[in-house]
MOPAC internal coordinates of N, CA, C and O (Angstrom, degrees):
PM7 1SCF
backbone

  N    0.0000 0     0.00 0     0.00 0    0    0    0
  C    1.4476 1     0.00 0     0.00 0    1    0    0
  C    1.5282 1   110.90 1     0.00 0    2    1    0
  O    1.2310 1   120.39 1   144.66 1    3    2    1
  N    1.0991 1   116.87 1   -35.34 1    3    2    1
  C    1.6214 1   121.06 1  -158.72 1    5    3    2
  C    1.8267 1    89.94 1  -103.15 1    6    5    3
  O    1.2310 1   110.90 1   166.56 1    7    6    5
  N    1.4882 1   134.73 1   -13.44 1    7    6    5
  C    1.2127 1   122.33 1  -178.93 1    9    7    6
  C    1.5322 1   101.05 1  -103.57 1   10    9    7
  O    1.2310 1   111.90 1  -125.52 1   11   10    9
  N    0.8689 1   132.87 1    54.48 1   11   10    9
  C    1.4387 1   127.46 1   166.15 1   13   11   10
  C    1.3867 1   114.57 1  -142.98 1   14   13   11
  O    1.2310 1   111.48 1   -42.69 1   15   14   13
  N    1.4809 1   133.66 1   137.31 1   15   14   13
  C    1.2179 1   145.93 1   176.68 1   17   15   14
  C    1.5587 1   107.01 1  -101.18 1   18   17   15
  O    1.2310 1   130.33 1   -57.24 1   19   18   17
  N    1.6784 1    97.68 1   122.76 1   19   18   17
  C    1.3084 1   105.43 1   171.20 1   21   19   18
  C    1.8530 1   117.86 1  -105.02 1   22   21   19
  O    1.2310 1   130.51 1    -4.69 1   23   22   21
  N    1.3273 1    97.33 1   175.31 1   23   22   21
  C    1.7663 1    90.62 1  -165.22 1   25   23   22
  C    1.5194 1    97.26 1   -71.63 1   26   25   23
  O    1.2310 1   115.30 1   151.78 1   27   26   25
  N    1.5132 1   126.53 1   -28.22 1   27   26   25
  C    1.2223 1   127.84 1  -158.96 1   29   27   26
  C    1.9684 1    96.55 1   -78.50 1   30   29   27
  O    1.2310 1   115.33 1   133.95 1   31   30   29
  N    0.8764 1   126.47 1   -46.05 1   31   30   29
  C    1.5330 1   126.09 1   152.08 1   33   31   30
  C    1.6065 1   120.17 1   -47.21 1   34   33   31
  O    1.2310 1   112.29 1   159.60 1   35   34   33
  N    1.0837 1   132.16 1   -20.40 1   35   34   33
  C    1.3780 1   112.39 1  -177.84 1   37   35   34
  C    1.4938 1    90.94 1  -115.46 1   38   37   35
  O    1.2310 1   111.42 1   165.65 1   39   38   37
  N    1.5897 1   133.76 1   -14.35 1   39   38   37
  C    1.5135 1   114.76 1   143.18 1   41   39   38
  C    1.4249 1   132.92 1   -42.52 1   42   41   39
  O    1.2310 1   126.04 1   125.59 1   43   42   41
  N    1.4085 1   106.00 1   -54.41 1   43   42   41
  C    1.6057 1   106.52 1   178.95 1   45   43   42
  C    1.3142 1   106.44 1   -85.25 1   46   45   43
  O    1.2310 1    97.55 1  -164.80 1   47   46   45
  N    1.5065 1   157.58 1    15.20 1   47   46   45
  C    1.1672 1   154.50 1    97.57 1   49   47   46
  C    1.2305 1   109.89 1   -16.35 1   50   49   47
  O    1.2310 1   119.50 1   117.38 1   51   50   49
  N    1.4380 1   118.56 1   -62.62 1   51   50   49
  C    1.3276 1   112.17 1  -162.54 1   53   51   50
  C    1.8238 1   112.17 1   -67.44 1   54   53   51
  O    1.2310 1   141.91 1   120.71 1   55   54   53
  N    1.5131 1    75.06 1   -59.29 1   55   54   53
  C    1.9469 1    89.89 1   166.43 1   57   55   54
  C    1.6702 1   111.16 1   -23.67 1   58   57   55
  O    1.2310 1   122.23 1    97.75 1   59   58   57
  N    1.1785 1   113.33 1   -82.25 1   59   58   57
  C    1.4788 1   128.78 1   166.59 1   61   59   58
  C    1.7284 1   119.21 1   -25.65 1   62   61   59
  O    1.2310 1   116.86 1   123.44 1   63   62   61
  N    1.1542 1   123.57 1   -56.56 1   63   62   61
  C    1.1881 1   126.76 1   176.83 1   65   63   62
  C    1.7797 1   117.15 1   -65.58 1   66   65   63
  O    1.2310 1   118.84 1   146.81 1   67   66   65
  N    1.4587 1   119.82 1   -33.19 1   67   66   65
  C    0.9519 1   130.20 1   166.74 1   69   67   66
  C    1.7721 1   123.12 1   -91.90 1   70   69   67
  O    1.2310 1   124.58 1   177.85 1   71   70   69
  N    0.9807 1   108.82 1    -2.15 1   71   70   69
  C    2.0018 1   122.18 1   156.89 1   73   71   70
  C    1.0792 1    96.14 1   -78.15 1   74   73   71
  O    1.2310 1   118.53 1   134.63 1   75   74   73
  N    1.9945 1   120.41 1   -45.37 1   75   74   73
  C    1.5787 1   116.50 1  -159.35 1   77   75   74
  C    1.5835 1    88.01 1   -58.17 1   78   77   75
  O    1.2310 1   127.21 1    94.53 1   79   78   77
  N    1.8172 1   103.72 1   -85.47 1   79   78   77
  C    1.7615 1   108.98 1  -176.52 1   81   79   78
  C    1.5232 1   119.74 1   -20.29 1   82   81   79
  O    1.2310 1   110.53 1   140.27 1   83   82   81
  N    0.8111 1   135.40 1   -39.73 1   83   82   81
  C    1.7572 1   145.16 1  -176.55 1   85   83   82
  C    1.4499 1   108.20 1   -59.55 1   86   85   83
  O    1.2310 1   125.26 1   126.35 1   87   86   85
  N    2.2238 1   107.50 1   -53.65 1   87   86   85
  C    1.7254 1    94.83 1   178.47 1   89   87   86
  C    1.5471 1   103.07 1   -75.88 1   90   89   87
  O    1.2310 1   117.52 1   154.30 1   91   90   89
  N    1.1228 1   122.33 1   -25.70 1   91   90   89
  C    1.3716 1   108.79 1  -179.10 1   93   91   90
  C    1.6173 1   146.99 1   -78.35 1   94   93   91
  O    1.2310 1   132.86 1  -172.94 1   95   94   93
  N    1.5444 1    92.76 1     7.06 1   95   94   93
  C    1.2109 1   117.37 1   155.27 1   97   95   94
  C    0.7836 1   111.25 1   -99.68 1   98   97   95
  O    1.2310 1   104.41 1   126.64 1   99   98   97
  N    1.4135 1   146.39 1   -53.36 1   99   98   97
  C    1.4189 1   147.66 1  -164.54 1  101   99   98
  C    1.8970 1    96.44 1   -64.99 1  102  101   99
  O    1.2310 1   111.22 1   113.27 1  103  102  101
  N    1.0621 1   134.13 1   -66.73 1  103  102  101
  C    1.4458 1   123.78 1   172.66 1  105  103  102
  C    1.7875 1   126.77 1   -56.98 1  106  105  103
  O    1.2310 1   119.78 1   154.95 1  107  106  105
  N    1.3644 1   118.02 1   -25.05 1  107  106  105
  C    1.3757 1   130.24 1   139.37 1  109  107  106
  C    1.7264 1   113.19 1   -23.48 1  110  109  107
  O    1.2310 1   137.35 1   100.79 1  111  110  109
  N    1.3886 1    83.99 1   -79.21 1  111  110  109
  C    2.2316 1   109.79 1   171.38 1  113  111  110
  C    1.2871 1   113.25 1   -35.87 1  114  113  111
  O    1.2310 1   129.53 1   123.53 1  115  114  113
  N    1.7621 1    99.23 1   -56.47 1  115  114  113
  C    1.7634 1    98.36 1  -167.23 1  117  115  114
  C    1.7978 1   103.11 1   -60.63 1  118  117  115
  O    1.2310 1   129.23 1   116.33 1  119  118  117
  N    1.5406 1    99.81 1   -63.67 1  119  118  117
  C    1.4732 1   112.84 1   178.94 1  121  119  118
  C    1.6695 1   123.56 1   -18.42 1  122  121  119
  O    1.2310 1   129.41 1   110.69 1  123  122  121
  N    1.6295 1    99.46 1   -69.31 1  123  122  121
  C    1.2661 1   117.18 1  -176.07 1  125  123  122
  C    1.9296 1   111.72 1   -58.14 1  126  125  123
  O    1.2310 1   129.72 1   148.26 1  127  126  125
  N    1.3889 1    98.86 1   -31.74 1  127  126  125
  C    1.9424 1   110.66 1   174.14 1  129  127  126
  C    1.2548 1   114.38 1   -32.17 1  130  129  127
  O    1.2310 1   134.71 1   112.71 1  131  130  129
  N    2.0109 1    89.14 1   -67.29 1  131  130  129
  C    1.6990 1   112.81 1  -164.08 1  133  131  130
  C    1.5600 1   104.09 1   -86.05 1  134  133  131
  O    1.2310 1   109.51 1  -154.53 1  135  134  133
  N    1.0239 1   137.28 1    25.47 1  135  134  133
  C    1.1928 1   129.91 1  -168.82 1  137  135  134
  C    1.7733 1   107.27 1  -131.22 1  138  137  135
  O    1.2310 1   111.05 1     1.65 1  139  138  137
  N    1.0759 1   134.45 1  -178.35 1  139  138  137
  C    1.7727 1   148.91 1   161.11 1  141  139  138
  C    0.8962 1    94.84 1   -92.20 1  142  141  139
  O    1.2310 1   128.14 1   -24.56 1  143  142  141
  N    1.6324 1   101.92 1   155.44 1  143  142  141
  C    1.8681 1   105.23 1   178.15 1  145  143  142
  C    1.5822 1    92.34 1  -101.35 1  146  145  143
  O    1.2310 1   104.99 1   174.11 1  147  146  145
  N    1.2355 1   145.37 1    -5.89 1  147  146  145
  C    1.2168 1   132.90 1  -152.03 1  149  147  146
  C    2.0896 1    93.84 1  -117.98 1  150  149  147
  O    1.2310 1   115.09 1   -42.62 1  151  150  149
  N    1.2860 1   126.92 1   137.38 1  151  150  149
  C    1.2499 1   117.83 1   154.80 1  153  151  150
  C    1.5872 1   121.49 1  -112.69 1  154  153  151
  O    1.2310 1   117.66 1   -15.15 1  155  154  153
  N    1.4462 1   122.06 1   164.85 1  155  154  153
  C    1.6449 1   106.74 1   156.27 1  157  155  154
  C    1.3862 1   136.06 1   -50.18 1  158  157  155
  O    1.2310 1   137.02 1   124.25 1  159  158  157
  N    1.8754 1    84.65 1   -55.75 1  159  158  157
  C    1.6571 1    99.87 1  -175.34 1  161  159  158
  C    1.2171 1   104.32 1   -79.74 1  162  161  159
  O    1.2310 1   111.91 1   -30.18 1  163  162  161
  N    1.3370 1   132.86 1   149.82 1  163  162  161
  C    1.4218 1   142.82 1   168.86 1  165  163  162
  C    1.6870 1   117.92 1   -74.72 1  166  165  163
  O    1.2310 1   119.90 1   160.59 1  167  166  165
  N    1.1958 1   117.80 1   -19.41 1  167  166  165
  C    1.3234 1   110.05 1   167.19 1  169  167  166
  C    1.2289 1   113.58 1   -63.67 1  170  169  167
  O    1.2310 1   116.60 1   123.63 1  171  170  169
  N    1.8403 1   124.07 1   -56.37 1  171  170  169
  C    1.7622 1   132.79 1   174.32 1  173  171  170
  C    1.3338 1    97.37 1   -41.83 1  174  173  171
  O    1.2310 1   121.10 1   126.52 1  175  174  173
  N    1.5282 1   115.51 1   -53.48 1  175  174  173
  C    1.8185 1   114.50 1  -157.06 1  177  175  174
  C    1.5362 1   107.09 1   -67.81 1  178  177  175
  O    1.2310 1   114.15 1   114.44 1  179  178  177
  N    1.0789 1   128.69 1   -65.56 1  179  178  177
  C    1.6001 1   127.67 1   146.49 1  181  179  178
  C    1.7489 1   119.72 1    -4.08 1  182  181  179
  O    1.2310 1   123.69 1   107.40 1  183  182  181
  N    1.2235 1   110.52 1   -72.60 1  183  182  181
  C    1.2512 1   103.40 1  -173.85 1  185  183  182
  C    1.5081 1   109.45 1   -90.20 1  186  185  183
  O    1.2310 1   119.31 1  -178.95 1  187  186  185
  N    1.3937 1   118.92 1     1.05 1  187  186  185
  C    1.6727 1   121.25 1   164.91 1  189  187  186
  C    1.7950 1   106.71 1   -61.86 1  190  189  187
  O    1.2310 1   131.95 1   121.60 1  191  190  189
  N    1.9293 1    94.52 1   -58.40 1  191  190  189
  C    1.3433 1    97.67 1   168.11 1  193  191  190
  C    1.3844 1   134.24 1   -17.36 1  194  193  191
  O    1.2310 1   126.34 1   103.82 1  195  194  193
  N    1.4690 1   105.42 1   -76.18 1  195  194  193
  C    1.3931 1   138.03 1   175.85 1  197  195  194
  C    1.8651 1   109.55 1   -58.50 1  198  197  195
  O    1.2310 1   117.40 1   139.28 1  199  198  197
  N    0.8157 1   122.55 1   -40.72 1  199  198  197
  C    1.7181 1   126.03 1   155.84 1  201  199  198
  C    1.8486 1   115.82 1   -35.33 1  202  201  199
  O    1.2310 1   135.97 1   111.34 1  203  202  201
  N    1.7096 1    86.69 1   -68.66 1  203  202  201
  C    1.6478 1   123.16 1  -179.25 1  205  203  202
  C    1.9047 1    90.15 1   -56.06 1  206  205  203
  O    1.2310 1   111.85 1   129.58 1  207  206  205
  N    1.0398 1   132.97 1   -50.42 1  207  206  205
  C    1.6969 1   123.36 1  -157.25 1  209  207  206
  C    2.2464 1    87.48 1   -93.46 1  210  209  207
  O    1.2310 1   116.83 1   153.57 1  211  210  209
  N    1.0729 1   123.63 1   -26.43 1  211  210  209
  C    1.6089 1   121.59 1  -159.74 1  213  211  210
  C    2.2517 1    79.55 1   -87.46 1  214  213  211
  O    1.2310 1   115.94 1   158.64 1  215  214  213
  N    1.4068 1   125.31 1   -21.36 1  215  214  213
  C    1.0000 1   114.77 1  -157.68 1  217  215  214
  C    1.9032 1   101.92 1   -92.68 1  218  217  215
  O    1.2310 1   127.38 1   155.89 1  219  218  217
  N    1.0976 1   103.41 1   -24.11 1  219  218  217
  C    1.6174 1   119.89 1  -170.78 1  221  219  218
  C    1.2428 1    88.54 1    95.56 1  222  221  219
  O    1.2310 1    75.49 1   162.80 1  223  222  221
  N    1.5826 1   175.23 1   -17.20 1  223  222  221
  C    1.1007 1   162.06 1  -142.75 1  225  223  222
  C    1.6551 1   109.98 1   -52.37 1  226  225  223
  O    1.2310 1   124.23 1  -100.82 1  227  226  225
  N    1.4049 1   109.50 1    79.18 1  227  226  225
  C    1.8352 1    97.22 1  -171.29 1  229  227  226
  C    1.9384 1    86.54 1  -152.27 1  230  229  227
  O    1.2310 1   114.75 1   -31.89 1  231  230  229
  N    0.8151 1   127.55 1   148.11 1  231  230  229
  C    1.5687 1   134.35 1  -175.15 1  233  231  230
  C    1.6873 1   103.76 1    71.69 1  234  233  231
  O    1.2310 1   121.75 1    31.09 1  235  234  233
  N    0.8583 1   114.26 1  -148.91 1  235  234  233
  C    1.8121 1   118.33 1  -161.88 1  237  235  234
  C    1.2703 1   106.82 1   -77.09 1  238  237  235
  O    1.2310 1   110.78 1  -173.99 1  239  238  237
  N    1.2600 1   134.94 1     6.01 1  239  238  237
  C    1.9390 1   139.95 1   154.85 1  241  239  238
  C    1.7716 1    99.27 1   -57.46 1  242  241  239
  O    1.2310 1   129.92 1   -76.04 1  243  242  241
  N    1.0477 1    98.47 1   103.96 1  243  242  241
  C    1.6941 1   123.76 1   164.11 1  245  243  242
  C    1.4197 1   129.40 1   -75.12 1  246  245  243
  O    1.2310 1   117.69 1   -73.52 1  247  246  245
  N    1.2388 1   122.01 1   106.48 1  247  246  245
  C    1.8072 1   102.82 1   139.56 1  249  247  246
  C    1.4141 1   142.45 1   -40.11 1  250  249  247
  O    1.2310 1   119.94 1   -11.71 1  251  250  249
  N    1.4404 1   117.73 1   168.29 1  251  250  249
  C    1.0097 1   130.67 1  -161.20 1  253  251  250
  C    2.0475 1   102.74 1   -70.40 1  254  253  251
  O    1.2310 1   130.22 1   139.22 1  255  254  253
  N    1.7772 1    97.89 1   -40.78 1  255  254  253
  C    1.5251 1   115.70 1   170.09 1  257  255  254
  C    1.1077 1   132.61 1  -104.13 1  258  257  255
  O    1.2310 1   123.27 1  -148.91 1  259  258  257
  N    1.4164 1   111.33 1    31.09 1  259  258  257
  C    1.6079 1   130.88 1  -159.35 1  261  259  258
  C    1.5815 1    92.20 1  -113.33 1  262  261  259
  O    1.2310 1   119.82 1   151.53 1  263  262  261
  N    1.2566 1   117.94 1   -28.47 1  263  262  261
  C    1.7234 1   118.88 1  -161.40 1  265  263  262
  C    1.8108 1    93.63 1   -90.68 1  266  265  263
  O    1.2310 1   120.10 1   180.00 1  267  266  265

């Protein structure tokens, strides 16, 4: 009973994994908004980057110092 995968389980798996991806762009988005795209330290600027690329930020999606 407990070793078998049903389709209705690897739906809400799927479901689930793609709610996950959804807040994590959308808070990516917010983040990257209120924020500069540029830092001093290279560790912030690095993972600003990586925010900025997890957010889609590419065509008219703005920074905080872009406007």
């Amino acid at each position: 009973m407990g070793a078998f995968v049903t389709i209705g389980d690897m739906l809400q798996a799927l479901c689930l994994a793609v709610a996950g991806l959804a807040c994590l762009v959308t808070l990516a988005t917010i983040i990257t908004a209120l924020t500069p795209t540029r830092w001093e330290e290279e560790p912030i600027d690095r993972l600003f980057r990586m925010l900025n690329l997890i957010a889609g930020n590419v065509g008219h999606n703005r920074n905080a110092d872009d406007r």
